[in-house]
Each structure stands twice: as C-alpha cells, then as structure tokens.
Phi, psi and omega in degrees: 000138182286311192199129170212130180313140112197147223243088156144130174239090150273209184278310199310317204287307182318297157297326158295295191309340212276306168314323166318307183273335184290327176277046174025052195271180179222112159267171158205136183263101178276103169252161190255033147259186181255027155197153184290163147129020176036213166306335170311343198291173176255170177261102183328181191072168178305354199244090186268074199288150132297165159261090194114134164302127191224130181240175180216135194237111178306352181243054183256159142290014132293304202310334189266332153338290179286344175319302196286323198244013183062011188258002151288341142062163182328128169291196173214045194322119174276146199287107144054283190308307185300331172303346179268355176270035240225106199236154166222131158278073181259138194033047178083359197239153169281145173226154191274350182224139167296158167292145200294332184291326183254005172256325190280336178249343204262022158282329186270158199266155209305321195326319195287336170246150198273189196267332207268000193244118170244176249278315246263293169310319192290343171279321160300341232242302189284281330149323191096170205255323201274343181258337150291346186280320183265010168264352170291301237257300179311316190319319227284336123027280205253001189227014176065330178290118184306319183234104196277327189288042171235337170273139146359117191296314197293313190284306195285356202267299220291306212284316174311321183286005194225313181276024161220028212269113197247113075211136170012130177266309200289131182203149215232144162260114187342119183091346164102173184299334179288013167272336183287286191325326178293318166314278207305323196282318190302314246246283194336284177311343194251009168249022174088359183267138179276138181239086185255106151310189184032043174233116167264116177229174218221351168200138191301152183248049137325337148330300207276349189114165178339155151205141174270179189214115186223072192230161194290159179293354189274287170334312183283326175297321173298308234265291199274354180053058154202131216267340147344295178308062184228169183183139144335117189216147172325154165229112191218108180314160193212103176243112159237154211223135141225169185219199197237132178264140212233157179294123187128333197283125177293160188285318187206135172256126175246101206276103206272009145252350156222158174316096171193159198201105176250135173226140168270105191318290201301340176311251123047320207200070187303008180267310177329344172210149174310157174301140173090028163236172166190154191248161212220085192236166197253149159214144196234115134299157180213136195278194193298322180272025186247181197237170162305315170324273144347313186270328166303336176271295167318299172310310174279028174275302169307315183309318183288315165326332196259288186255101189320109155097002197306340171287326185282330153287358201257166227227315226200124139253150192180123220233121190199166132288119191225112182256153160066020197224053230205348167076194226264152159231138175280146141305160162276154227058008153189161168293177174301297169354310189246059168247177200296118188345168150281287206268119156226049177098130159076037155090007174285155152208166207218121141210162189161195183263029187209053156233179194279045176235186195260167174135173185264007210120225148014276224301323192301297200276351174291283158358287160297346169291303198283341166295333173283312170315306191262356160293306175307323150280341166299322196292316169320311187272341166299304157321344205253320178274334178291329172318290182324321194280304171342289173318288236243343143327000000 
C-alpha cells in the first residue's frame, strides 16, 4: 500500500494507523481536536477522570495486541482489601454478595443464547424472572443501556458473561486511558505516521489512496452523506465525584434494581486524585423520557447508601450526558454482523465501536480497525496488479 487516510485519531484511528504503517503503508492521521485520543483522553488536571468508567478486559484480541508491542503499560492492581468492597443494591438494600442466581447465569456462554429473543425473556425461561431480572441490570456495566434485558439475549449473555468473569477480565490503567493514547501516538510517530491535529476535514481525499473513517457514527454520516448510518447506542449521565477520604468507602456499587455503576477509580490508582481525596466516577443509563436530572438523582441515592457523609466530602463534581456515544447495543434479531458495513466502497472503511466486528466495549473497535486495514490493503494490491496485467498487455 501506497498510502493511507485516516480521519479520527481515537483508539480505533490509532490502531488502524499504528497497523498500517507496520504493513508499511505511509499514513496520516486528521484528528479535529487539538490532541488524539477521543473518547479515550484521560482529562488534565488534578482530577484523571475518563470520559465515562473505562476498564480495558484482558480476554480481547487488543489485549494481546497492545502487550506484543509494549504499549499496554503499567496496570493498576487492586489491593486485596478492596476486593472485599464490592456492594450490590438489591431491593433497596446494599449487600456484600451477588445473588446466587445471577452468578449461575453469568456462567453461560454467549453461544447458549439465542439471537432472535431478548434477554430478559429468554433468561427468565432458564433461570427464573428475579435472576433475569438481576442479570440484565448487572449487564447494564458493559452495555451502557437503561433496559438490557430488552436486547437482543445473545449480545447481553456475552457482555454478562465476560464482565462478571471470575477470576476479573477488567483491569485498569495506571494513569487513566491517556497513558495508553500516549503510548499508541510515540509507537505511531516511531513507525512514520504523520499525526495532524486541528485538522478538521469536511470532505474524504480519495485522490491520496484508501480512508479509513474512524470518527463516532453520527459524524461518519455527516463525513459520507448517508443518512444509513445508524444504530442503537446508549443514553447514559456520566456523573463524577471526589471527595475527601474516609475509611470505609466501597470499591464499587452495583445497583441491580435499576441500571446503574458507581466505582471509586484511587482504589487502583491514588494518582488519579490529590493526596487525601478520591474520585468516583458513575454511569446511570436513562431511557427516552428521563432527563440528566434523573440520573443524578439515582446516583445520588446510591451514594447515600455507599458512602457516609459524601455531600459534605465532596471537593470537585461533575456532571454530562452521553448520548450515542457508548458504543452499539444489538436488538433482538440481530448481531454484529448487521451493523454498518467496515467496507463501504471505492476504497472507504468504517470503523469504531457501532460497526460490524465483534467484540466487547474497546474491542469492536480495536477489531474494525485491523480489519479495514487489511481490507485496504487487499484492495490496494488488486489494483495494483490490475496495473500491472495492463502494463504488460
């Protein structure tokens, strides 16, 4: 390959470039903000917030991936102690152990449930209505969605089964995800990829060779003027909190009556906040008629159950709405398989995490990346050899 485009420097663009340039391609990366990393940045300041709780689940093909390439960097080990701190909100009450029931479904393998059925029945059917009920509500972790047990059985089984995965899949980085993006761009630049920030572009350079499109799906629609280009994705309050710190406080709440996940980030990683504080950060999904408001309320309802006295601790708050942006959920009756192609002609790809690959969270886009890459280059070479039988005609 001669040459290749792409439009978006997140994790998906990175990895298609950092692949690229290894299959000796001459990239350039167009990110419109004035540093790479999407959704991926960690946030400056004292406070290393994510956008959103972000774990990276060690039983992905990224995992093995950035490993091989040193680009996975210092973990964040959670100490012992804290594992015992791990509360589920059930029937209004915090409890120190999951329902016996709802560990017992998070065993089965996605395979075992089908596609065209969602969860909620087909788990009830197996399982019982209270254990389907409270395995959906855990799923909502990994799946962003006010009611997972409305998806598609086959998509919510997989996410249950791997984000309840014992011993743990999700593990976190030291330093928040912008340590990862710093990594991936030093890799980029030292295999030769041009990285232009502030670069907004507004119509594809198919002139220059292949692109990839590695921009959120709202964005690739506008970028390709096909209005196709859609999919079911979360609507979720993104709430973070620090506070000043007490002995006591749980490592994580899970509320298994309604869709909802507060975790304190410094159990892992006391760099994420100044010393004698800790941050907190939350996702409340909310279905179509609720407001930010709403979600907020709900966290703090959990918060008064978890953490003693947290209004009177808190330092730093900090409160948004995240829509479409949370990556794909299937319906029932479908799969990855019918999500917006990766290739979609004349030398276009698509990738990110509400596209057609497999995968968890990350993983979908990590996945479309390296598949548009090597679509681009088969395509690359086809072309390339048709010159050729040309030439020599």
């Amino acid at each position: 390959m001669r040459k290749l485009t792409i439009i978006g420097g997140g994790f998906a663009g990175l990895t298609a470039a950092i692949t690229a340039a290894e299959a000796g391609a001459k990239v350039t990366v167009h990110e419109a903000h004035r540093t790479p990393g999407g959704r991926a940045r960690t946030a400056e300041g004292p406070y290393g917030t994510n956008e959103g709780p972000h774990a990276i689940y060690s039983g992905g093909p990224h995992w093995t991936w950035l490993k091989q390439r040193d680009l996975l960097g210092p973990l964040a080990p959670l100490p012992a102690a804290e594992s015992f701190r791990f509360r589920f909100h059930r029937a209004g009450v915090l409890r120190r152990t999951p329902p016996l029931g709802m560990l017992r479904q998070s065993l089965r393998h996605a395979e075992q449930a089908p596609v065209d059925v969602d969860f909620r029945t087909w788990a009830t059917g197996v399982a019982g209505e209270r254990t389907a009920h409270d395995a959906a509500t855990y799923a909502a972790v990994a799946t962003f969605h006010h009611d997972p047990g409305s998806l598609s059985a086959r998509f919510v089984q997989e996410r249950l089964h791997r984000a309840a995965s014992v011993p743990p899949e999700a593990h976190f980085i030291r330093g928040g995800w912008g340590q990862l993006i710093e990594r991936m761009v030093a890799r980029a630049w030292e295999m030769g990829v041009r990285i232009e920030t502030s670069s907004r572009v507004d119509s594809l350079p198919l002139d220059e060779g292949p692109v990839v499109v590695a921009t959120s799906l709202p964005a690739a629609s506008r970028l390709l003027g096909d209005p196709s280009l859609t999919w079911e994705s979360g609507r979720t309050v993104l709430f973070d909190l620090a506070l000043s710190t007490r002995k006591g406080d749980p490592f994580v709440v899970s509320d298994l009556d309604a869709p909802g996940w507060i975790e304190r980030f410094t159990a892992q990683d006391p760099s994420l906040a100044p010393a004698g504080q800790q941050l907190i950060q939350a996702q409340l999904p909310i279905g179509p008629g609720e407001s930010k408001a709403d979600g907020v309320a709900h966290a703090e309802r959990l918060l008064d159950l978890g953490f003693a006295g947290w209004r009177e601790r808190t330092v730093w708050r900090r409160e948004s709405v995240s829509q479409g942006r949370t990556g794909a959920v299937d319906l029932p009756g479908t799969t990855w398989r019918d999500r917006p192609a990766v290739d979609r002609g004349d030398g276009v790809y698509l990738v990110g995490d509400q596209v057609a690959a497999p995968g968890v969270l990350a993983e979908v886009s990590f996945t479309s990346a390296v598949e548009a890459v090597s679509l681009a280059m088969r395509s690359e070479r086809g072309v390339l050899r048709k010159g050729l039988d040309l030439k020599h005609a």
